[in-house]
N, C-alpha and C positions, 0 to 999 in steps of 0.2 A: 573568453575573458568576461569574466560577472561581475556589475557592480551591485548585486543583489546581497549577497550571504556570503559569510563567514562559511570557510574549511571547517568543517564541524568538528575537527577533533584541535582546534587552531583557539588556544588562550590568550590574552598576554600574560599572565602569568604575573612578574614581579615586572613586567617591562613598560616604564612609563611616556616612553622619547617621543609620543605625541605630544605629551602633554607639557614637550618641554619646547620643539623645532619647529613645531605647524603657528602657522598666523591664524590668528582667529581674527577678521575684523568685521564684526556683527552688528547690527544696533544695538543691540543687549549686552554685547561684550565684547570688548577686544584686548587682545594677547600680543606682544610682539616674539616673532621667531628668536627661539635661543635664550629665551627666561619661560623657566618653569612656572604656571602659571599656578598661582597662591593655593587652587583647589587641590590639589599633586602634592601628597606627602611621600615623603622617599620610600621606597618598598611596600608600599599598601596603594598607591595609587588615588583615585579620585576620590575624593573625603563627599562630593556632591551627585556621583554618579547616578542614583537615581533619577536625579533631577540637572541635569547638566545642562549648557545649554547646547540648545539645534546642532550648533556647529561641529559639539564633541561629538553631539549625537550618531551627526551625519557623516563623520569622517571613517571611509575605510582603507583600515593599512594592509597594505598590495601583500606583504609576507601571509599574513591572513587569510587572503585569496587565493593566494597562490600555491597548491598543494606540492607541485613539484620542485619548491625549494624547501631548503632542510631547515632541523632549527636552528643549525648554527647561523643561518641568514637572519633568524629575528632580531630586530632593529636596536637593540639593547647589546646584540651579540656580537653581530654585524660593523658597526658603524654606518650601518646604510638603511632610511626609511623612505621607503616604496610608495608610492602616492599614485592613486589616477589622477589624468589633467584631461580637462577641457578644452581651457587655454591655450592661444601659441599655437595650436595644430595649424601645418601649413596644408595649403589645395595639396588634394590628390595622397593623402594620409587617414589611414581609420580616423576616426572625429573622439576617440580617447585615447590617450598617449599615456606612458606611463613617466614620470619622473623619477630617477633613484638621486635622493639626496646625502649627500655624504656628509658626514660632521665627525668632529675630531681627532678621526685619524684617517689616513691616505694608503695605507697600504691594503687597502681593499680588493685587487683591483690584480686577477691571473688568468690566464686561459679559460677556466672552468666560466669566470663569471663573465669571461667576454663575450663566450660562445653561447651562455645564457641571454645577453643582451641582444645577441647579434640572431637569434632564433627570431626576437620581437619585430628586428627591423627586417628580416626577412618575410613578414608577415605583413609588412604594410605598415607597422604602429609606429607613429615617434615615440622615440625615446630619447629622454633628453638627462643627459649628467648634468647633476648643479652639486653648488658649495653653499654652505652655510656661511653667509658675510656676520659681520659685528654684527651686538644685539640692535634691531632698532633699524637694520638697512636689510634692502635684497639683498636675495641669493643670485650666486651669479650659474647660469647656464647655459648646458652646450648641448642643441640637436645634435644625437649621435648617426642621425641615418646617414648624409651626404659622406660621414667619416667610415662608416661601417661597411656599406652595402659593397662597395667594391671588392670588399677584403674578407667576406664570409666565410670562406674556406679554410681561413688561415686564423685558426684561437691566438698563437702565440703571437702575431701580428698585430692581429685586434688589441689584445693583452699591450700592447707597446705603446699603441693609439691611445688607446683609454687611458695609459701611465703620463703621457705628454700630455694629455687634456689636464688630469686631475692637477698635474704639476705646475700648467697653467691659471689656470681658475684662481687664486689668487689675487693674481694680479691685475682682475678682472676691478672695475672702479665700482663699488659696492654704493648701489642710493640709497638714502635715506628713504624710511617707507613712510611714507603719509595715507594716515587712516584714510579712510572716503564714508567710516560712519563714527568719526570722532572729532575733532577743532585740532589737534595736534600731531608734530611730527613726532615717533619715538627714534632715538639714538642713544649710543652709551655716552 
């Protein structure tokens, strides 16, 4: 798992859904998750890319990386962007976890990509499913290992687990996110 480089033959192409779902909260600049941030024109993408800030800079989406998923997985295609995390890693887990963030639609979510998920937590890595809450609040998320690891052998199983998560996640109480380099809380 590299957080180094791009799949070299890995675009995005016309796909902008960082530039719409990732929180930027920078001294220089901050974004709230789920508004497209003003630099992001539709099908051409960042109007400042040259010049972008750090954040954009520094952000790599995991489809990117990841050579063994297809393109129907990139994140525009999918309904699903792929994030390393840091964060939240419990004792006794590799120290990068991956997060798949799910937005707008729920049907994501069959054997093929349980058994993709459930490769990770065989490996040691958290992974954690979350939802995209209103604009302006967390995401709500759910470590997949404790739910997964028993059930490895069985995709269509997994596939079930993941379908009861996602179906929950909802109804998870979404907080308001307060900048930590802004004076403000954002919400709709």
């Amino acid at each position: 798992m590299s957080l180094t480089s791009s799949f070299p033959t890995r675009v995005c192409g016309t796909c902008t859904v960082c530039c719409t779902h990732v929180l930027i909260d920078d001294p220089d600049f901050q974004k709230i998750a789920g508004v497209t941030c003003p630099n992001c024109k539709d099908g051409k993408g960042c109007q400042i890319y040259a010049m972008r800030p750090a954040p954009c800079r520094g952000f790599d989406c995991g489809w990117k990386l990841m050579p063994e998923l297809g393109d129907d997985l990139r994140p525009d295609r999918s309904g699903i962007l792929i994030r390393y995390i840091q964060e939240h890693i419990p004792p006794g887990l590799h120290p990068v976890g991956l997060n798949f963030l799910i937005y707008g639609r729920t049907d994501v979510v069959g054997p093929g990509f349980a058994g993709f998920l459930g490769r990770y937590v065989a490996q040691n890595i958290a992974v954690f499913l979350s939802m995209r809450g209103p604009p302006g609040y967390s995401d709500a998320a759910v470590l997949l290992n404790s739910h997964l690891a028993p059930i490895l052998n069985d995709p269509n199983r997994m596939a079930k687990v993941l379908r009861d998560i996602v179906r929950a996640l909802p109804a998870n109480q979404f907080e308001p996110y307060v900048f930590k380099h802004g004076k403000r809380t954002l919400n709709a």
